[in-house]
N, C-alpha and C positions, 0 to 999 in steps of 0.2 A: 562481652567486649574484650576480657583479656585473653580468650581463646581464639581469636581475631590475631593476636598480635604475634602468637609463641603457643605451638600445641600443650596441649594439656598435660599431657605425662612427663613435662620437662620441666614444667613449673612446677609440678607437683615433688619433683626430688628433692633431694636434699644437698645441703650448699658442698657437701662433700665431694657426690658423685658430680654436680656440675660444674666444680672447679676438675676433677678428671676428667672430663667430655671437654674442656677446653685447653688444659694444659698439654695434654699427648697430642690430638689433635694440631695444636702450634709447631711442637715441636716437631714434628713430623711435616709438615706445610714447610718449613722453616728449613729443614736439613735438605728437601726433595730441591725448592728453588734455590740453595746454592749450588747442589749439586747440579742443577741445570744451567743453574749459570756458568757453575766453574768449565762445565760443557762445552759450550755455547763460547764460551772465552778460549779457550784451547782448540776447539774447530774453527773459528774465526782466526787465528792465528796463523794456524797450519796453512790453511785456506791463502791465509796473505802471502804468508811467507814462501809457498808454493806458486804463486803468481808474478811473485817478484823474478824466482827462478827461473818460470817459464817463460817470462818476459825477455830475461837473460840471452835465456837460451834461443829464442827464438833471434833475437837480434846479432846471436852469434851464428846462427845459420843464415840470416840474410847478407852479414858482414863476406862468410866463406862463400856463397854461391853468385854474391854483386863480384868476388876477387874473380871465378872462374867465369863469370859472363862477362866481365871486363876482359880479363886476358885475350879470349875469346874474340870479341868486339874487335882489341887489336889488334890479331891476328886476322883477320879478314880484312882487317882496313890496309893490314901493311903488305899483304895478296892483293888486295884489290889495287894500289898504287902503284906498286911493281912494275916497271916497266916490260916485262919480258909477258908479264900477263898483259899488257895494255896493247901489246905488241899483237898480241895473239889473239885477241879480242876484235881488233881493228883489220884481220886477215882478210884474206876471200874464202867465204867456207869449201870451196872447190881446191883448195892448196893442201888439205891433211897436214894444217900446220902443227908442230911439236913443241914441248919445250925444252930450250936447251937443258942440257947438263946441269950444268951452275944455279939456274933454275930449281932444279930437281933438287939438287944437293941443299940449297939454302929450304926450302919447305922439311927435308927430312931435319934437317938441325931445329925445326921448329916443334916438330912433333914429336921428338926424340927427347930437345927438353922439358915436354909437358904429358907427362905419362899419363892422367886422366884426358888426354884427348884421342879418341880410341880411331878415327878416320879424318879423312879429308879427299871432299869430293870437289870437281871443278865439273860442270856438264856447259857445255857451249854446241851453236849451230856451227861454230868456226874451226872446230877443233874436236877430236878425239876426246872422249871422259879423261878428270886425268884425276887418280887416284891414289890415296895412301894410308896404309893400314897399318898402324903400331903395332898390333897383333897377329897383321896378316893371315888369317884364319878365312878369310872371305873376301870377295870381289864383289864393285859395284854394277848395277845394272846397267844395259845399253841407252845411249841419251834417248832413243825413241820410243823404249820402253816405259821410262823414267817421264817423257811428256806426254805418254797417253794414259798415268797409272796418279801420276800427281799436280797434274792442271799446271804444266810448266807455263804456259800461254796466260794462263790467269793471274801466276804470281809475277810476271813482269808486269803487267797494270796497274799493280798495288800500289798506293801513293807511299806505305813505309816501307825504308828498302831493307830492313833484317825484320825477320819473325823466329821467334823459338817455338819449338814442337818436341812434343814426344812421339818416337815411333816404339810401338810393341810388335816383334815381328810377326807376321802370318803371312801365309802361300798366297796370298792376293796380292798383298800391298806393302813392299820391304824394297830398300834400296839397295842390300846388300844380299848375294844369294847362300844361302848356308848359316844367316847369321840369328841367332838365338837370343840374342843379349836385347833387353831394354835401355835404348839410345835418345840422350838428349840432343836433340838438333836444331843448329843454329844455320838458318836457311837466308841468304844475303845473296844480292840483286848486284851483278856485274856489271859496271857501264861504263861508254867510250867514255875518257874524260876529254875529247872534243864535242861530241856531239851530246853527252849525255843518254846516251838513246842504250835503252837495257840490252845486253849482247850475252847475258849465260849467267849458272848460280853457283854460288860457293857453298858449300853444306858442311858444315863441320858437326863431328857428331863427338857424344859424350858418352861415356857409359853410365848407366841410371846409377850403380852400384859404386862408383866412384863419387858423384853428387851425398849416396844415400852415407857414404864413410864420413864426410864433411861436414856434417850435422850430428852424427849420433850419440845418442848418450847413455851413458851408462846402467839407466833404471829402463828394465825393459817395460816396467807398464805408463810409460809415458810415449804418444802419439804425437810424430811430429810429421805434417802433411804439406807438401809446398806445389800449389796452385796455381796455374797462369791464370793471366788475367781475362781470358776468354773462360773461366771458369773447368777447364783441362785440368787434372792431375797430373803433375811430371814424376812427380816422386813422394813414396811416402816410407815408414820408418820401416815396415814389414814387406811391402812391394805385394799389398794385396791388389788398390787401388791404381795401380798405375794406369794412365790411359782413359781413364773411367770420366763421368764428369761430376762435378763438388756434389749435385744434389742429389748423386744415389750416395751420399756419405750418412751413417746412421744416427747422425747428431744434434738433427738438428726438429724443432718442432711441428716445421710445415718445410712443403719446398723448394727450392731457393734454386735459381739460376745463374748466377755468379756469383764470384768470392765476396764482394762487396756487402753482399746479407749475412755475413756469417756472424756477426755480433748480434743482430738482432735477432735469429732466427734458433741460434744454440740453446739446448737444453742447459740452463744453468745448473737447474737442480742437481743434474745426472754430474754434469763434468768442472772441474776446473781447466780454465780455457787461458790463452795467448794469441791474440791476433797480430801479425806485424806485415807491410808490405812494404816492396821494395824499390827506392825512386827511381834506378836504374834499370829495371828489367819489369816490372809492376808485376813481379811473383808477389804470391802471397806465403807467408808462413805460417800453417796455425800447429800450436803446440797444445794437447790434450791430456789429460790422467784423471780416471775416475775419480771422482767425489768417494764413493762408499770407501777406494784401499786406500786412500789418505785419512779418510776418518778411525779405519781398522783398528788403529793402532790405541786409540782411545775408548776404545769397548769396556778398556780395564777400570774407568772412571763412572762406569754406571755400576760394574759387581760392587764397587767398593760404594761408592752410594746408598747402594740395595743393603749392602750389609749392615752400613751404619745405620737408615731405618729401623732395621729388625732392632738394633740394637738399643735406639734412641727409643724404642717403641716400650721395650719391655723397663729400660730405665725413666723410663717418664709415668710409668701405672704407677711404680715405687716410690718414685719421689712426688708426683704430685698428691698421690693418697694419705704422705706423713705429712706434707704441706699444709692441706685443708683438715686435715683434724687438728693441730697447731691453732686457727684459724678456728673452724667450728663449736672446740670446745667451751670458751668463754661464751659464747654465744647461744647454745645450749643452757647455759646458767643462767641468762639472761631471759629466754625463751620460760627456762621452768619458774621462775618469780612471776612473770610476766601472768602466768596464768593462775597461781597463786592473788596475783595482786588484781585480777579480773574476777576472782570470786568474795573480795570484798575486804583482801589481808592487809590495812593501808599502811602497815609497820614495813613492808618488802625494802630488803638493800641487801644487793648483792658486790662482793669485793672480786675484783679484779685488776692486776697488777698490772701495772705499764702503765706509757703514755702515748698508742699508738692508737689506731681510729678504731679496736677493739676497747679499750682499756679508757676513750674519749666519751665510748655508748654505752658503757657502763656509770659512768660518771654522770653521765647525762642524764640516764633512768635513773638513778636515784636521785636525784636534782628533781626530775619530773615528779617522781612517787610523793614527793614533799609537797613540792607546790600544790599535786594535782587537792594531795588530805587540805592543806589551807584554802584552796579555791573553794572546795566544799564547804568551810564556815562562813566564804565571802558572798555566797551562792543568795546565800537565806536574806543577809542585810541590801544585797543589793535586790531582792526581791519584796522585800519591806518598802525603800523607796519607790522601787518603779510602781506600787500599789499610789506610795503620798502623790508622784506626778502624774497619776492618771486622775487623781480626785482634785487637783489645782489644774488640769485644764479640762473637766467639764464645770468647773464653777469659772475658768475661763469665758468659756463660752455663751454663759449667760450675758453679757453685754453687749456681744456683736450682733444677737436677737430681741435685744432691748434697743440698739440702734434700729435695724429693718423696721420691728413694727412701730418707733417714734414717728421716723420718715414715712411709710405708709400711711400712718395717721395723719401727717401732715399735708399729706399729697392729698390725701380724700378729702378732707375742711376744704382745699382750695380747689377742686373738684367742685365740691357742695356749694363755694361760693360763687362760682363761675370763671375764676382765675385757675382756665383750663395750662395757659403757656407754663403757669408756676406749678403746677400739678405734674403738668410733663417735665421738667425740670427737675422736680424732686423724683421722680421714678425712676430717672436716669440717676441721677445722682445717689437715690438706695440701693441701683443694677451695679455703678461700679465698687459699693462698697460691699454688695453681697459678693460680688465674682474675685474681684482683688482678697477677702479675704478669704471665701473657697471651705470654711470648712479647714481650714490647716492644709489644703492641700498644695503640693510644690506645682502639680502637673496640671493643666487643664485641658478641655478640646479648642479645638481651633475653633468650632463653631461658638464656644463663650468665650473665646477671646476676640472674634472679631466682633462679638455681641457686646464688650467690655470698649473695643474702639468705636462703636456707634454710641452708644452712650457716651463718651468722652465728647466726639466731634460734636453730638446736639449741642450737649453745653458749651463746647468753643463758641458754635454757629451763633448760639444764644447772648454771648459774651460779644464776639463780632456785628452782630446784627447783620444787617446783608454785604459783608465784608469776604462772607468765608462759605466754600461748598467743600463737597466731596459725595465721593462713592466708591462703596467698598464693591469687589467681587470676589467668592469664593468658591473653586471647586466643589461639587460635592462628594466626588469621592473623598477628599482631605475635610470633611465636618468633623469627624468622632476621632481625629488623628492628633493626639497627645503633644503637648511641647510644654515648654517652662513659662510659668505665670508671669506675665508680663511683658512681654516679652515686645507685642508690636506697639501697645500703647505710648510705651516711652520714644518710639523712635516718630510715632506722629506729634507728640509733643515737643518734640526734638525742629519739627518741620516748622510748627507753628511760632515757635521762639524767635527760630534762627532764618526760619524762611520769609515767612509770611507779618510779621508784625512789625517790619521796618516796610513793606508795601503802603505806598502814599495815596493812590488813586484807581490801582488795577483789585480784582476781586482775587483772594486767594483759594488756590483750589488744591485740593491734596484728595490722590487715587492711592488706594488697597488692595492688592491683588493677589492670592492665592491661586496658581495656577501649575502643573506640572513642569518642568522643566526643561526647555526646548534643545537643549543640548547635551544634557547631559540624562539620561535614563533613570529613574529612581531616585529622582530626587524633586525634592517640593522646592518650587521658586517665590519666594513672599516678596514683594515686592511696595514699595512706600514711595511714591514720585510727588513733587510739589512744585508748582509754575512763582518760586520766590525770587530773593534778590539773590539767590546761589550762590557760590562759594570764590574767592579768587583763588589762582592756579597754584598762588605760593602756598596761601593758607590748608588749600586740599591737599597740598603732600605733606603739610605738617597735620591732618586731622587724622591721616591715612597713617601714619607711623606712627600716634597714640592710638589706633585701633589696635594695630598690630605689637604693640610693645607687652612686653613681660607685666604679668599681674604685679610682680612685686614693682613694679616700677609706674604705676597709675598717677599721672596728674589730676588731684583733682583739681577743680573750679575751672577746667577747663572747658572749650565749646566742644571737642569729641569725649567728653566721661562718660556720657552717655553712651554713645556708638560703642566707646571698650569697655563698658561693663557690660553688653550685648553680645559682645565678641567673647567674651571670657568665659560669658555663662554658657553661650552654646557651645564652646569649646570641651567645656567640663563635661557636658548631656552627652555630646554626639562624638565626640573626638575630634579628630585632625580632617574629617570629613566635610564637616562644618563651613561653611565659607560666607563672607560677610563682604561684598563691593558697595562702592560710595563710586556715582561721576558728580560732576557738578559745572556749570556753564555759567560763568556771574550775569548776572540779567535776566537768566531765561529758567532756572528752577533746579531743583538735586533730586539723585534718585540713587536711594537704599537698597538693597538685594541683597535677602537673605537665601542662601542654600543649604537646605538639611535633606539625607539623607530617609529615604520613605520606604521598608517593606510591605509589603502587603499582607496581612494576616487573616 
């Protein structure tokens, strides 16, 4: 059994080495999880306080690119309004109409004052391109160029009238010839303001690298990516990405086809992240920085960790080794008496100083060494009397067998006489005085005790004359099934009292029943029913709370003493298991119900 609980070779140490098998051990446990904590607290921190930033920062790059798409916005609207453009809009495209002067001059002061605006296109059927380049480095392309290369025809259909795009140039598809630069472009829908009806497009471009200066920061290992809302890249911090779309982006763990998955889809593990978008242009900004070169920094909190282990390791063999001999040796003193006083020394006391729970088991063994030598003179006297009560109860005994065979002999004279009723009477009458007294015994079977309440009920029957029936029935697997003596007798005498002998005219009947328990599994249901003048409702909840009340607290002379000294004694046999119901119907009879618990053996 105890090799069952704790291997063998552990028990078998000694209390020295098992207080060092558990003190280094602690300590070592103990130093590892604060050092993981104190980790785990300082990466969570960093962690935060790195999001807070990023969050920052991201909101100050949507702040600077809603200022440059706002400007923008204006700018087109205050072109779009213009009357010299409304003028020219509303042309005949057969006229090669121009714009004036004044015209010309007032757009250059516009792009003159907003140096990250790198062009400004106007394409119309009504009119000549009309063009202008801050840089001047490059020329835009012919209008008919420009509508067979970017679906002019299509983006006047569109129900919104500005779109932003990015262009990356290539020999295909560029609106400007020789131009190399990555361009934001704000592409807006020209129309009569009489008729409403679309007449040409304003394209204002940006330089990507102008966008990319308005964001940047400082730490070059932080990634900052801003997204349109058709899931496009316009700009990122490096200009790998540009053009590209969000889900060849390497960050994320399945993937994703617009900006809008980017929270749920990013690897947390891998990065610390910032999503923010913008209510004005519905960019997205997301700002990135590995996880691993944020945590870098803190590598230095595992060596010093690591070190203090080694160190804790070697100071804990030391000191828990002085610790438990401290500890062992008194107890060792105690062990060697110990076996001195098992080979029969019964003088053994051994001194040990203190008053701690070593120096309490010292105190204790010789305390015990004493009593155990005087128990040994009290051993002999008390084996002297148990001899006198075992000879005063088999001269007990003599009378309980001088009763049976008086009544036996009395029973056969009235046999011999013919007064067979009183023969039967006294048989019953010598069954319940042989079964009630048993031999001394506490316990009997079921089968003599319900042989104890047939003998009872004759004699009642016998006393009632045709007043009174019954019938008993008893499982036979519960015959040879043990319980406490007396158990059912008292509660049909209980029936016949209280039930049956205020009965004026009707015949009284009382049923016995032993049978399994229909609800409850393993358990035997005894049961005692009687067709009397039954119980009223008041009186049964007061018979029902002296069953159940505390032994110290027994009414006697009451009509339930019986019921609770029934209750108490199976309580004591069986435990809390036990159970003991009473109904009762005034008019129509009561029924008892005992339930004990029944293994099978």
């Amino acid at each position: 059994m105890r090799s069952n609980l704790s291997p063998k070779w552990y028990l078998d140490l000694p209390i020295q080495r098992k207080l060092l098998l558990w003190f280094a051990p602690l300590l070592l446990v103990t130093i590892a999880i604060t050092g993981v904590y104190s980790y785990n607290i300082a990466s969570n921190e960093i962690v935060s306080k790195m999001s807070l930033e990023q969050a920052s920062s991201a909101r100050q790059a949507i702040d600077h690119l809603d200022y440059i798409a706002q400007d923008a916005l204006d700018i087109s609207d205050y072109l779009y309004l213009t009357p010299e453009i409304q003028v020219m809009l509303k042309s005949d495209p057969a006229s090669d109409s121009y714009i004036n002067n004044d015209s010309i001059l007032m757009i250059n002061r516009l792009m003159v004052t907003r140096p990250y605006f790198q062009f400004l296109t106007i394409y119309s059927p009504h009119f000549e391109p009309i063009q202008f380049n801050n840089k001047g480095l490059s020329s835009a392309i012919p209008f008919e160029e420009f509508k067979e290369k970017f679906d002019y025809e299509g983006f006047l259909k569109r129900k919104k009238i500005d779109e932003w795009s990015i262009e990356v140039p290539n020999h295909s598809k560029s609106i400007f010839y020789g131009d190399t630069k990555n361009k934001l472009l704000l592409t807006k829908i020209l129309k009569n303001d009489l008729t409403l009806k679309p007449e040409g497009v304003l394209i204002l471009g940006i330089d990507e690298k102008d966008i990319r200066r308005s964001y940047a920061m400082p730490s070059d290992k932080t990634t900052i990516i801003v997204i349109n809302s058709d899931g496009r890249i316009l700009s990122d911090t490096n200009g790998n990405w540009i053009g590209k779309l969000v889900g060849e982006l390497p960050y994320f763990t399945k993937p994703i086809d617009l900006p809008d998955q980017i929270e749920s889809t990013i690897e947390r593990s891998d990065w610390v992240f910032s999503h923010t978008q913008s209510t004005l242009t519905g960019w997205h900004v997301l700002v990135l920085q590995p996880r691993e070169d944020l945590l870098s920094q803190l590598n230095r909190i595992k060596w010093i960790t690591a070190l203090i282990l080694c160190l804790t390791f070697v100071m804990s063999l030391i000191v828990s080794w002085s610790v438990a001999s401290v500890i062992t040796k008194p107890m060792k003193m105690i062990l060697s008496s110990m076996k001195k006083f098992q080979k029969g020394d019964f003088s053994q006391q051994v001194s040990i100083e203190g008053k701690d729970e070593i120096g309490q088991l010292g105190t204790g063994y010789n305390v015990m060494v004493r009593r155990i030598s005087q128990l040994i003179d009290d051993v002999y006297a008390f084996e002297i009397k148990q001899r006198q009560a075992e000879l005063k109860l088999l001269q007990s005994q003599i009378n309980p067998h001088f009763l049976y065979n008086t009544l036996n002999t009395i029973a056969w004279t009235a046999q011999k006489n013919g007064e067979h009723t009183v023969a039967e009477m006294i048989y019953s009458l010598s069954g319940i005085f042989q079964i009630s007294l048993s031999q001394g015994r506490d316990y009997i079977e079921l089968q003599e005790e319900m042989k104890l309440a047939e003998h009872y009920l004759f004699l009642q029957k016998m006393r009632y004359r045709e007043k009174l029936s019954y019938e008993l029935e008893l499982h036979p697997d519960f015959a040879t099934y043990k319980i406490p003596k007396l158990l059912i007798q008292p509660l049909i005498e209980n029936a016949i009292v209280h039930g049956l002998e205020p009965l004026t005219d009707d015949i009284g009947f009382i049923q016995v029943t032993i049978v399994p328990s229909a609800n409850q599994p393993n358990m035997i249901q005894i049961e005692i029913t009687d067709n009397g003048v039954g119980i009223p409702a008041n009186k049964l909840k007061l018979v029902q709370e002296q069953i159940f009340a505390d032994v110290q607290h027994q009414t006697t002379g009451s009509e339930g003493f019986a019921l609770q000294n029934i209750m108490n004694r199976i309580r004591l046999f069986y435990g809390a298991d036990a159970i003991m119901e009473i109904s009762s119907i005034e008019n129509f009879g009561t029924r008892v119900q005992l339930l004990l618990p029944y293994s099978k053996r």
